[in-house]
Structures are given as C-alpha cells and as structure tokens.
C-alpha positions as CSV (number, residue, x, y, z in Angstrom):
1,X,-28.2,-13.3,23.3
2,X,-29.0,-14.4,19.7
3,X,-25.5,-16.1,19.8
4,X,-26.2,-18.2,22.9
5,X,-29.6,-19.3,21.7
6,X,-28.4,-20.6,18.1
7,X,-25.6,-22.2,20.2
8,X,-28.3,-24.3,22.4
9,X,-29.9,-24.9,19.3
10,X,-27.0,-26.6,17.6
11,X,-26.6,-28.7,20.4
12,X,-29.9,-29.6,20.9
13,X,-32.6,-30.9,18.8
14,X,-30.6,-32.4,16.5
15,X,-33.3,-34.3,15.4
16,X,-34.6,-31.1,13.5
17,X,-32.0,-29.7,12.3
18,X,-31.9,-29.6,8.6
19,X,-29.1,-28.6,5.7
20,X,-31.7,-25.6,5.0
21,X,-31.3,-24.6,9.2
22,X,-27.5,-24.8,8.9
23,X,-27.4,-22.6,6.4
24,X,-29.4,-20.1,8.0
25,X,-27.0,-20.8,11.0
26,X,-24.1,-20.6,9.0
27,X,-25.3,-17.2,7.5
28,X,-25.5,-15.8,11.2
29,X,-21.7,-16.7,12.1
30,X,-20.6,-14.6,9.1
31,X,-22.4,-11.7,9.6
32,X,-21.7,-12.0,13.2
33,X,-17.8,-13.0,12.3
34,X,-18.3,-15.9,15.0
35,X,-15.6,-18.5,14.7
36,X,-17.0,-20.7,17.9
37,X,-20.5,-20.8,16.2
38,X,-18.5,-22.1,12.9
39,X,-17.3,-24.8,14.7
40,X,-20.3,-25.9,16.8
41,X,-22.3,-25.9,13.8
42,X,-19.7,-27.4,11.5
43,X,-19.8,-30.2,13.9
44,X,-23.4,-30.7,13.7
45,X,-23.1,-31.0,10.2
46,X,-20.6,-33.6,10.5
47,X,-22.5,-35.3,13.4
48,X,-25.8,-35.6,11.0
49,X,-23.8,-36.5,7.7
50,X,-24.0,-33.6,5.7
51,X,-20.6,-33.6,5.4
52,X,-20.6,-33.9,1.5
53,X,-23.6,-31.6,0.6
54,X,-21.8,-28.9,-2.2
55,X,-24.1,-26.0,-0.3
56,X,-23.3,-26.1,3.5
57,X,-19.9,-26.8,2.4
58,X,-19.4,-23.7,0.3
59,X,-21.2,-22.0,3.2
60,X,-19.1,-23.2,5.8
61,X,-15.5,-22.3,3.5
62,X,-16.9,-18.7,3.4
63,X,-17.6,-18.7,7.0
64,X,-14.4,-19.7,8.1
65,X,-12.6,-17.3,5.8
66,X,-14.7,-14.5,7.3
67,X,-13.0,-15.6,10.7
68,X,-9.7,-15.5,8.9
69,X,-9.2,-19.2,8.8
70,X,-8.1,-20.5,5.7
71,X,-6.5,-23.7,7.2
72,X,-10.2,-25.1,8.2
73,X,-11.5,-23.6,4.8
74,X,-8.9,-25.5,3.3
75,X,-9.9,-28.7,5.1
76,X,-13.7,-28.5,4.2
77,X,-12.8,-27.7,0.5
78,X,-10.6,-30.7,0.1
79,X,-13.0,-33.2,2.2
80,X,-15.5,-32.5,-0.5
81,X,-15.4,-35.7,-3.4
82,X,-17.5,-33.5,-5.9
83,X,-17.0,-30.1,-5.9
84,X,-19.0,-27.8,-8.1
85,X,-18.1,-23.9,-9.0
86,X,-19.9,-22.7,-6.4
87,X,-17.1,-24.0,-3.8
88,X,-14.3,-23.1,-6.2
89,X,-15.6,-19.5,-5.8
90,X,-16.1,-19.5,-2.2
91,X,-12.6,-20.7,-1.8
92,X,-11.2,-18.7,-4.5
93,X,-13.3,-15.4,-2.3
94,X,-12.0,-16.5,0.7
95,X,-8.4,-16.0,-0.2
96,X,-9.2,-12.9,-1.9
97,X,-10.9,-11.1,1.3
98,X,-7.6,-12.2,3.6
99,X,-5.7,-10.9,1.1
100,X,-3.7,-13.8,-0.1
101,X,-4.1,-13.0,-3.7
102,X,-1.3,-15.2,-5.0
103,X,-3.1,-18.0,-3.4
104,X,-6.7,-17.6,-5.1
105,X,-4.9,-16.8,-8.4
106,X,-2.9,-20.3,-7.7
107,X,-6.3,-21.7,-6.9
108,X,-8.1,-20.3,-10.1
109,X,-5.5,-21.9,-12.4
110,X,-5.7,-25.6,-10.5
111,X,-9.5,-24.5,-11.1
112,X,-9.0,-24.0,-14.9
113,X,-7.1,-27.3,-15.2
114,X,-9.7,-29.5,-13.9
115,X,-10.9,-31.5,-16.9
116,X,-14.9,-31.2,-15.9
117,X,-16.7,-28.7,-18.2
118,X,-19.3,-28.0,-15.6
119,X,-16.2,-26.4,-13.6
120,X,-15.4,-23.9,-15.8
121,X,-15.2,-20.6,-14.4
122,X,-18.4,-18.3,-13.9
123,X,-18.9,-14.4,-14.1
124,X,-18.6,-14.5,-10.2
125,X,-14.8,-15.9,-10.6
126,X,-14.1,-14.0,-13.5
127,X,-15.2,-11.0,-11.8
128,X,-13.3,-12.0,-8.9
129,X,-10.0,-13.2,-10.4
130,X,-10.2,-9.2,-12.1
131,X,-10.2,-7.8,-8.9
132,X,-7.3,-9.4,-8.0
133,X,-5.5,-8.4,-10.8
134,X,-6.3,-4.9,-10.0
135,X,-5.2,-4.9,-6.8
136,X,-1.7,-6.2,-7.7
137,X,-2.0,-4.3,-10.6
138,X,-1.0,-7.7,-13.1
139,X,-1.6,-6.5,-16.4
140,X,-0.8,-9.4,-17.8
141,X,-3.3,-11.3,-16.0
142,X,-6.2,-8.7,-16.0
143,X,-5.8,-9.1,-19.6
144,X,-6.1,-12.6,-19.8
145,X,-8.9,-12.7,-17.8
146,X,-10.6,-9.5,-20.2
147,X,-9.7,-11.9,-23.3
148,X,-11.2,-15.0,-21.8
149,X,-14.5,-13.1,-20.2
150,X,-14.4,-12.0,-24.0
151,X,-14.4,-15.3,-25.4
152,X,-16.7,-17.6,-23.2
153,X,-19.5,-14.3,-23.8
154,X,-19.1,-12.9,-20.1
155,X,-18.2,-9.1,-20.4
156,X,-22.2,-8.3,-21.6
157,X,-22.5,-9.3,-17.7
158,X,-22.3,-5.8,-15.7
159,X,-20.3,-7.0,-12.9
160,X,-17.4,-8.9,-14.8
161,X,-17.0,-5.8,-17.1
162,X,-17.3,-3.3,-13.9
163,X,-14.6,-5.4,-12.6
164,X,-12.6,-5.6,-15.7
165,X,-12.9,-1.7,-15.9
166,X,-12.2,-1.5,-12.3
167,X,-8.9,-3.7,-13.2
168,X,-7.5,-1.3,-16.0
169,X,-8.3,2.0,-13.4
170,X,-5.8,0.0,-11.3
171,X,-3.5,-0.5,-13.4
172,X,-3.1,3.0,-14.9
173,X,-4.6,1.7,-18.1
174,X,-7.7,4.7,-18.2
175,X,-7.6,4.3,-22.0
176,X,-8.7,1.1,-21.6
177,X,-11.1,1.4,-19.0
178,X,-12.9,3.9,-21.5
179,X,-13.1,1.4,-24.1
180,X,-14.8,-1.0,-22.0
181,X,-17.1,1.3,-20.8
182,X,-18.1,2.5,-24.2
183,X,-18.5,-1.0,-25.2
184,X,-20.8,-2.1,-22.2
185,X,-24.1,-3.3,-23.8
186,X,-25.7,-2.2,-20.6
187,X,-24.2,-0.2,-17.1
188,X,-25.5,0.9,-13.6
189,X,-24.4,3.2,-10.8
190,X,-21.7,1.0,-10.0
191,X,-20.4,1.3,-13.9
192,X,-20.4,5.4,-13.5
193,X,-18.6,4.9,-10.4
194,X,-15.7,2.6,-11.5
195,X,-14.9,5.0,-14.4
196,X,-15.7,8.0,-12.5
197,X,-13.0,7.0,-9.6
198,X,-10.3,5.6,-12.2
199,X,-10.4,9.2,-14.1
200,X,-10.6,10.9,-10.9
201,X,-7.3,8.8,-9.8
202,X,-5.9,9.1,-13.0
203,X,-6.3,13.0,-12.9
204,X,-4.8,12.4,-8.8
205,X,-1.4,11.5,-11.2
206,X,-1.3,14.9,-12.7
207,X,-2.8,14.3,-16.0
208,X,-5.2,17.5,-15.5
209,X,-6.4,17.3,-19.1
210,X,-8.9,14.4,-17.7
211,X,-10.6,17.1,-15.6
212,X,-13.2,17.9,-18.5
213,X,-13.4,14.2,-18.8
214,X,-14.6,13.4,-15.5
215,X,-17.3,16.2,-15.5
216,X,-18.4,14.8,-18.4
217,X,-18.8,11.1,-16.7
218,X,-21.0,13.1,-14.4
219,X,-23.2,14.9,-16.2
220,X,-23.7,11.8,-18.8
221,X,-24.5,9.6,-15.6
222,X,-27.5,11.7,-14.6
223,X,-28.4,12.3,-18.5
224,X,-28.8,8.1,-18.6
225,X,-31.2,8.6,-15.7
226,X,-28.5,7.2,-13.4
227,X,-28.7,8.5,-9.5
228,X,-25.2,9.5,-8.5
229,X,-24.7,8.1,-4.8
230,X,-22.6,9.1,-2.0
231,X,-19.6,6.5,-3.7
232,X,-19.7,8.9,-7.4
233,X,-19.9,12.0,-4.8
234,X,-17.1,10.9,-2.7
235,X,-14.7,9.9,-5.7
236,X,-15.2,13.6,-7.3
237,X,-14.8,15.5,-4.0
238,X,-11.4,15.2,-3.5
239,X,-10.5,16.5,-7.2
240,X,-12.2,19.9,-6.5
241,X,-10.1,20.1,-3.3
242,X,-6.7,20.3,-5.5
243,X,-7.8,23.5,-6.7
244,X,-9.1,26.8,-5.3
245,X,-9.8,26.9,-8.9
246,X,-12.5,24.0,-9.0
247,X,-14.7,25.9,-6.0
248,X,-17.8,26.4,-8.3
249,X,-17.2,22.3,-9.2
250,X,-17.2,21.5,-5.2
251,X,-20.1,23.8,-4.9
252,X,-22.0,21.9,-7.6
253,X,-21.9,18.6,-6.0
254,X,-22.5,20.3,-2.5
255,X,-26.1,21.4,-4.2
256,X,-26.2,17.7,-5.9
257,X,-26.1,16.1,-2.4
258,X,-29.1,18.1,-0.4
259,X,-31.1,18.1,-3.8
260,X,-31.3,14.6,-3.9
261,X,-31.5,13.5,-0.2
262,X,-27.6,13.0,0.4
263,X,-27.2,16.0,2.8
264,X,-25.0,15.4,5.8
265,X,-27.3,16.6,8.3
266,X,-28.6,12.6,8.5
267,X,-25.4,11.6,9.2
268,X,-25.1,9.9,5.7
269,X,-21.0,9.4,5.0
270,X,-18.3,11.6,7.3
271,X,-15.7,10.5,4.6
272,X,-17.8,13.1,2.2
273,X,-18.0,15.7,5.0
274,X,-14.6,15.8,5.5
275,X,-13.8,16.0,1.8
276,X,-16.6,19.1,1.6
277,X,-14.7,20.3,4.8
278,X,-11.4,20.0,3.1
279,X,-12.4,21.7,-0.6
280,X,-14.2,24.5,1.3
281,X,-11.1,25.7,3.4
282,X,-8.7,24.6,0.3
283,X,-11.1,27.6,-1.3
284,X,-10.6,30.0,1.7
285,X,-14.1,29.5,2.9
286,X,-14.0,28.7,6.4
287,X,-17.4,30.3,6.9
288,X,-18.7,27.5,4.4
289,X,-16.3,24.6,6.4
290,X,-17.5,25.5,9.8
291,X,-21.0,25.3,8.4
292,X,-20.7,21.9,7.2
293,X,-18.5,20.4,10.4
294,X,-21.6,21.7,12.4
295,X,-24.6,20.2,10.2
296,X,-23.1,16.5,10.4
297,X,-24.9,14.4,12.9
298,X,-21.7,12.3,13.5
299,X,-18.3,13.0,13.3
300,X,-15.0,10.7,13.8
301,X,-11.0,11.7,14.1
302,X,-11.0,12.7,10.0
303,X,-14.0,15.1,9.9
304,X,-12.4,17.0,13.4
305,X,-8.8,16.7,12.0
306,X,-10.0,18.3,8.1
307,X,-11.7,20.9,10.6
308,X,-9.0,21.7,12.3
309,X,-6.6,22.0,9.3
310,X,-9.0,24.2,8.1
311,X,-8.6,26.6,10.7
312,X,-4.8,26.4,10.1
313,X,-5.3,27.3,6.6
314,X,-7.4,30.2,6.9
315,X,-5.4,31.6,9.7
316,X,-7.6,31.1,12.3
317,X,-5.0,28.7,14.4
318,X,-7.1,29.6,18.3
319,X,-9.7,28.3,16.4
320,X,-7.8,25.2,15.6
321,X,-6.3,24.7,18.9
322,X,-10.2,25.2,20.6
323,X,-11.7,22.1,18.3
324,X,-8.8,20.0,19.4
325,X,-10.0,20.2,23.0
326,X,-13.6,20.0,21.7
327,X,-12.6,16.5,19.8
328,X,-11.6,14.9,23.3
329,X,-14.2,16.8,25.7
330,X,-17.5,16.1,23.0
331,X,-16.4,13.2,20.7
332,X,-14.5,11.6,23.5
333,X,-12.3,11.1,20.8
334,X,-8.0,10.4,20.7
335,X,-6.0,12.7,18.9
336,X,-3.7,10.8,16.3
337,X,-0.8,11.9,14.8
338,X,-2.3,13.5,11.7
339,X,-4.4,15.3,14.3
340,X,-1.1,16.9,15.9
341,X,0.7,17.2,12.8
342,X,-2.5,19.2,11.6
343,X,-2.6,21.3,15.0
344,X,1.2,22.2,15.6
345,X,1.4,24.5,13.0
346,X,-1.4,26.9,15.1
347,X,0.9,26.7,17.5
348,X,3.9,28.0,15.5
349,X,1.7,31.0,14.5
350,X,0.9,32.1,18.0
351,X,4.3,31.4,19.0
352,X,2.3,29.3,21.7
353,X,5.3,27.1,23.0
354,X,3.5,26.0,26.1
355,X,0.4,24.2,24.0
356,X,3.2,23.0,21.6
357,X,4.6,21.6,24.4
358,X,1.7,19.7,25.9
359,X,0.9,18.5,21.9
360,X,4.6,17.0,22.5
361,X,3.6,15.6,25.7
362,X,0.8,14.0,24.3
363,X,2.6,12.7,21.5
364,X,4.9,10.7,23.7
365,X,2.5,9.5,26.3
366,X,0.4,7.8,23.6
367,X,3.5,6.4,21.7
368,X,3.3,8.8,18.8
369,X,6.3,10.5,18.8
370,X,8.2,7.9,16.3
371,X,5.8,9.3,13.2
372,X,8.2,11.2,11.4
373,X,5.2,13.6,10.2
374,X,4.9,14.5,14.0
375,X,8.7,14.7,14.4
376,X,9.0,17.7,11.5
377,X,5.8,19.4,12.5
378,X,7.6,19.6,16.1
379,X,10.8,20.7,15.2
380,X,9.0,23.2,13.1
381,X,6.9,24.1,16.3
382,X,9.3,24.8,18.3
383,X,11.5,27.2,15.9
384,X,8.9,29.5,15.0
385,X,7.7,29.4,19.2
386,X,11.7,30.9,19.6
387,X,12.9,27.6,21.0
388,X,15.8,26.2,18.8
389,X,17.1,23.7,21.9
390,X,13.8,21.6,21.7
391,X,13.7,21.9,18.3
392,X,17.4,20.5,18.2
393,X,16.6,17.8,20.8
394,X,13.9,16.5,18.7
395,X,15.5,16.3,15.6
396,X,18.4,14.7,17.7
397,X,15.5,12.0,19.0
398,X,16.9,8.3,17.4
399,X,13.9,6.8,17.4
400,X,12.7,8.3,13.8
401,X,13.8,7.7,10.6
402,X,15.1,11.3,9.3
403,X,14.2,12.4,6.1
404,X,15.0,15.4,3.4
405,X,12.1,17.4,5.2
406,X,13.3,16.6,8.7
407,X,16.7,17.7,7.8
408,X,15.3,20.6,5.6
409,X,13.1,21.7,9.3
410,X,16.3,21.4,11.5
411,X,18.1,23.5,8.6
412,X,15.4,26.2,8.5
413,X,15.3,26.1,12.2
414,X,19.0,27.5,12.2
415,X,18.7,29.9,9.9
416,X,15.4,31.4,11.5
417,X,17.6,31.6,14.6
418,X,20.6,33.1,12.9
419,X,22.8,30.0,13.2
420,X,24.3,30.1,10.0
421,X,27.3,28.1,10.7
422,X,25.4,25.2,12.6
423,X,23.4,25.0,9.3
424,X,26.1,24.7,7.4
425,X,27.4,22.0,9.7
426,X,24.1,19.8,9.6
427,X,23.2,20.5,5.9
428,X,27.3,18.6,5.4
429,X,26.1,15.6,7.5
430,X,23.3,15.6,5.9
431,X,24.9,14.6,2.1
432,X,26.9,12.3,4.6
433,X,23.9,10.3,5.2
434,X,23.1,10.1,1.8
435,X,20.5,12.4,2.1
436,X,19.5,14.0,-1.4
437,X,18.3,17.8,-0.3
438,X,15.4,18.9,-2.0
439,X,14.2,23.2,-3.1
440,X,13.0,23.7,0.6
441,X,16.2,22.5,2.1
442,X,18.4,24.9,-0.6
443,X,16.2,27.9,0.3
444,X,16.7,27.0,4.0
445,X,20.6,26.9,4.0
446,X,21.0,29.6,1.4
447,X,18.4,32.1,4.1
448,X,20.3,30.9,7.0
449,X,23.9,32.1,5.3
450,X,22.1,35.1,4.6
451,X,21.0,35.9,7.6
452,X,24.0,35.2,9.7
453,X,26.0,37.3,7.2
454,X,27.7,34.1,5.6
455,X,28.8,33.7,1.9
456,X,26.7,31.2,0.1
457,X,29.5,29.1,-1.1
458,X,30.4,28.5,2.6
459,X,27.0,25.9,1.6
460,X,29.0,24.1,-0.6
461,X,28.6,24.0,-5.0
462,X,25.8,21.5,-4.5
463,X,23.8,23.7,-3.5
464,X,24.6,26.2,-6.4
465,X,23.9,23.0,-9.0
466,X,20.6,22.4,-7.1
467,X,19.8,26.0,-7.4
468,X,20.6,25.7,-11.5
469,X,18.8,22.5,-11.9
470,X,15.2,22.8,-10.0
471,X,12.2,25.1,-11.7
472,X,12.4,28.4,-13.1
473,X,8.7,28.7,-10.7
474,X,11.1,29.0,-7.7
475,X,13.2,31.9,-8.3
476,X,11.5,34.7,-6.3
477,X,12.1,32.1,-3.3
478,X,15.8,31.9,-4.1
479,X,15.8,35.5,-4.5
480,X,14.6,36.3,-1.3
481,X,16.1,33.5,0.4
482,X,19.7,34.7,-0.9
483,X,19.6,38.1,-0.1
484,X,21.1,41.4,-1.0
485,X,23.8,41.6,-3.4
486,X,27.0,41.8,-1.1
487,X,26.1,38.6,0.1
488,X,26.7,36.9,-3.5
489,X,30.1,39.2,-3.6
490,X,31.4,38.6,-0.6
C-alpha cells in the first residue's frame, strides 16, 4: 500500500515534487529494497532536472546498490560533472555491501588520485576502506589505511579506530588490535565489542592464554560504565561452551543478561539462546538447557537444532527424537541437514533403524542427502542400528564427496560388524584415493582386525607409523582398540 501510493505520487504532481521529497522517496526504496520505485523516481528526478544535484545522486547510487545494481549506480556516479566525497563514499559503500571488495578498493585509489583537496578521503571512507581490508584480511592495506588515518588526525574518531581494530582482529593481528585500543582517546560499546570478539576469536584459534584476557575486557567494560549488549554477550558465549570447565563463566553472563533486561523470555536474540543452550548441555546441564529452550518467546531451526544436540549429549536421545517432531508440528519449521546430522546419532543409541530410516527418507526427499555431514552421520546410523548393508549402500552413494571421516565411518562400520577383512579391503582403497587416514580411522581398522581375530599388520605398516606419530593422549584408545596380546603375536 505505502508502495503504490509513493508510486502515484511520483507520477503525479510533479509540479510539487521537490529534491527534499526525493530524498525522502529515495529513503523508502532502500529500506523497502524496491528497485521499481528506484527507477520511477530516478526518472522523476531526471524529468525535473535534478539530475546533477551531489545529494539525490549519492542517494540514488546507494539505493540502487541496496537492489544489487551496480551497473545503474555506476551510471548515476559517472553522469555527475562535480562529484563531492559524499558520492565517492556512497559508491565506494555500494561495492562494499555487494561484496565486490576489489572494486571499491580500485575505486578508493582512482578516489585518492583525484587532484581536488576537498576529495580527500573522510572518516566514513577510511572506516570503510578498513573494513574491507578486514574482510580479505590485506594487511598490507589495513596498514596503510591505519598509517594514513594516523597522519591526516582520523584514528581519535571512534569509528575509524573501531574499524581499524576491527581490521587487525581479522587479520590475526590481536596484538595490534590491543594497541589501538589502549591508544583510543575515547571508546563506546561498539569499541568493547570489537576487541572483545577479536580475543574471543583469537582464543577460537587455540591460544587459551587469552581467556583471562577476555574476562578482563569484560569486567573493564562495565568498570568504564559501559552497558554490555546482546553483541558483547553473544561474542563471549560461545568461548564458555568449549569448556565444561568455563560453566561458572557461562553462568555469569546468564545472570548478566536477566540483571540488566537482556533475558530471553522477550524474545531478545535466539543466536544467544542457542549459545546458552549449547554451553549449558556442553556442561551436562540439560535441566538448565531445557529451561532456557522453553523461556524464549521465539525460536528458529538453530535454537531447536542446539536443543536437540543437547539431548544427544546428555543421553537423552527420545528426547531428541520427540523435539524433532515438535520443530515441524509447533514451529512449522524444516529440518536441515545440521538438524539430521544432530538427530541421527539418537537414533544410533536406541538402535532405532526404523526412525533412522525415515531421517534418510527425509534427507533425500528434500535434496539433502549430498551433505557429506549427513552422509557420515548415516553410515554411522545404520551400523550401530545392526544394519551394515545400508550403511555400505550409503557410503557406496556417488553423489558425495568422501572424506577421511566417511571412510573412517565405513571402516568402523566393519569392524563393529566383525568384518575384518572388508576393512582391510576399503581402508587399501582408501590410500588409493589419496586419502590421508586420520587417529579415528587407525583405531577403526586396528578394532576391526581385532575383533575378527586378524593380525594388525594384515592393516598394512602405515598404520603402525600413524600409530608412532599421533599423540601420546591417544594411547588408552589404541590400547583397547588393539586388543589382547596374542593379537600383536600372532
């Protein structure tokens, strides 16, 4: 309705319409993402002669590149004689939200050659130019644009040093990002949370010594009288779900967000409930899950899914298998393969073949079975449910690309079956496809030789090297996996 009256108006009553309308008009096609209001108005603006007005045209550029039209962009940003930053940026953006970041860095150096002083760049392009950087992780360039933000007296500007800081998370450069944050005259939430994310990512690479570090961002945001927000809670979430150890840190934040209004019951962010969901059963307290899956207002495929793995975790796969239906009969909402992958597994525990078997028909009538995820989690299915022959016929499917897991499931599945010899077989054409067999794999053929009375080295040498080279942490699996001692002898 509001789109069919601001059409009529753009085709009538001309008479009134001024620049100050079409920008309001202009406004409305963005936020509604309406590439047939664009044009209608952009050929009003033509038809009155505002063609060459700086500010409908830098309007008009963004509004076409919220449609995903760079071509017409283009063709408003060249028909402009005298162009001012503001339309450099709103090109430069354009590029930048389509994801054509080559283009607005090519577009930012044309910028930086124009010989007109009042064209040089701004904090917005600066800022802008640094998230690029970031999210192609150039170095090289974020640190060109740091230096020259440096020299031309933008990084006391919040954003441009947030973005800067932002640039040197991405990049892998934490060190750096610290520096800039400790220099900032001034920060805001959005400072906290730039640093507080790149430690929290940083630590997500296995540096665990940052741990201390990122508390410490926390607690110094709310000593500086910041307000954490549902962003700082989100990005410190998923760290306390890496370990059972970090419960009481989970716990903390769970307190933080009903203390100060964040609490799920309004419905406020499901990517937060799911990460609560997910750190409560990585803690072994379903209890404390279920209680938060049923407070939030609204739920979509990740907060059911984190539910359901949940249930898997704990041992509680029924459980698991009931909230699937729940998702579909409640939510009205579509399993996706993460969904499955997540719920097979509860199959496997109560040897269940028959609802493993409608999750495999499901999988195939919605074009899912081609997920390689989904693929392993079946073939694992099916051999703890006691069916090896649809377990072989998946892994025998050619419409997945087989990796060292799928191989290492298929390889498993003998030995749990006793089929020594066809393990042996498949783990062979397996380092025939090039396929580089990881710990699980070694424990799976070295259990399945085992088992169906076999000598180890019927498994080849490699997997005696493999056994030499991998972790010391391992060796009560190999030990188990191997066997009693005539087996080694024999």
């Amino acid at each position: 309705m509001v789109l069919t009256k601001t059409c009529s108006l753009t085709t009538s009553a001309t008479a009134f319409l001024t620049p100050q309308t079409f920008l309001h008009i202009l406004q409305l096609s963005i936020d509604l993402h309406s590439h047939k209001l664009t044009q209608q108005c952009h050929s009003q603006i033509l038809s009155n002669g505002f063609s060459q007005n700086a500010f409908l045209a830098t309007r008009l550029i963004s509004a076409y590149a919220t449609c995903g039209e760079l071509t017409l962009s283009r063709l408003v940003f060249h028909s402009v004689h005298t162009k001012n930053v503001y339309l450099w940026n709103s090109f430069i953006n354009g590029y930048v939200k389509n994801h054509q970041f080559d283009q607005a860095i090519t577009l930012f150096r044309e910028m930086g050659r124009c010989h007109d002083k009042s064209l040089m760049p701004d904090d917005y392009t600066l800022a802008t130019i640094s998230k690029v950087s970031g999210e192609l992780e150039d170095l090289v360039l974020g640190k060109l644009i740091h230096g020259k933000s440096m020299r031309i007296g933008f990084m006391s500007d919040i954003v441009v040093a947030n973005s800067v800081m932002s640039m040197y998370s991405r990049c892998g450069e934490f060190g750096d990002a610290m520096k800039v944050f400790d220099e900032m005259p001034q920060r805001n939430v959005a400072s906290f949370n730039v640093i507080i994310s790149g430690c929290a990512a940083a630590l997500g690479n296995f540096d665990s010594t940052l741990f201390g570090d990122l508390w410490n961002f926390f607690r110094r945001m709310q000593f500086e009288g910041y307000k954490a927000d549902a962003f700082t809670i989100a990005s410190l979430l998923p760290v306390c779900c890496e370990n059972a150890g970090r419960f009481d840190y989970g716990r903390e934040l769970h307190c933080y967000l009903v203390k100060n209004g964040l609490d799920l019951k309004m419905g406020s962010d499901v990517h937060m409930g799911s990460s609560l969901i997910d750190m409560y059963s990585r803690s072994y307290k379903l209890v404390l899950s279920r209680r938060v899956f049923d407070q939030m207002k609204s739920k979509n495929i990740y907060v059911w899914t984190a539910m359901i793995n949940g249930c898997v975790q704990n041992g509680a796969p029924e459980d698991a298998l009931i909230l699937l239906r729940e998702m579909q009969s409640k939510d009205r909402i579509r399993p996706n393969e993460v969904s499955l992958v997540s719920v097979l597994p509860a199959c496997g525990l109560l040897s269940g073949l028959m609802g493993g078997k409608q999750v495999h028909a499901y999988s195939i009538k919605m074009e899912l079975s081609g997920y390689i995820s989904l693929c392993n989690a079946l073939i694992d299915m099916y051999a703890k449910c006691g069916s090896l022959d649809y377990a072989r016929r998946v892994f025998h499917n050619g419409s997945y690309f087989k990796d060292a897991i799928t191989w290492g499931s298929i390889i498993s599945a003998y030995g749990l079956h006793g089929k020594g010899e066809e393990a042996v077989t498949t783990y062979y054409e397996m380092l025939q496809q090039g396929i580089k067999p990881d710990m699980i794999t070694v424990v799976g053929i070295l259990s399945a030789c085992c088992k169906a009375g076999l000598p180890c080295s019927t498994a080849n040498s490699d997997v005696t090297c493999l056994v030499i080279i991998q972790d010391s942490k391992s060796d009560m699996n190999m030990v188990s996996a191997i066997g009693p001692p005539e087996i080694l002898s024999s």
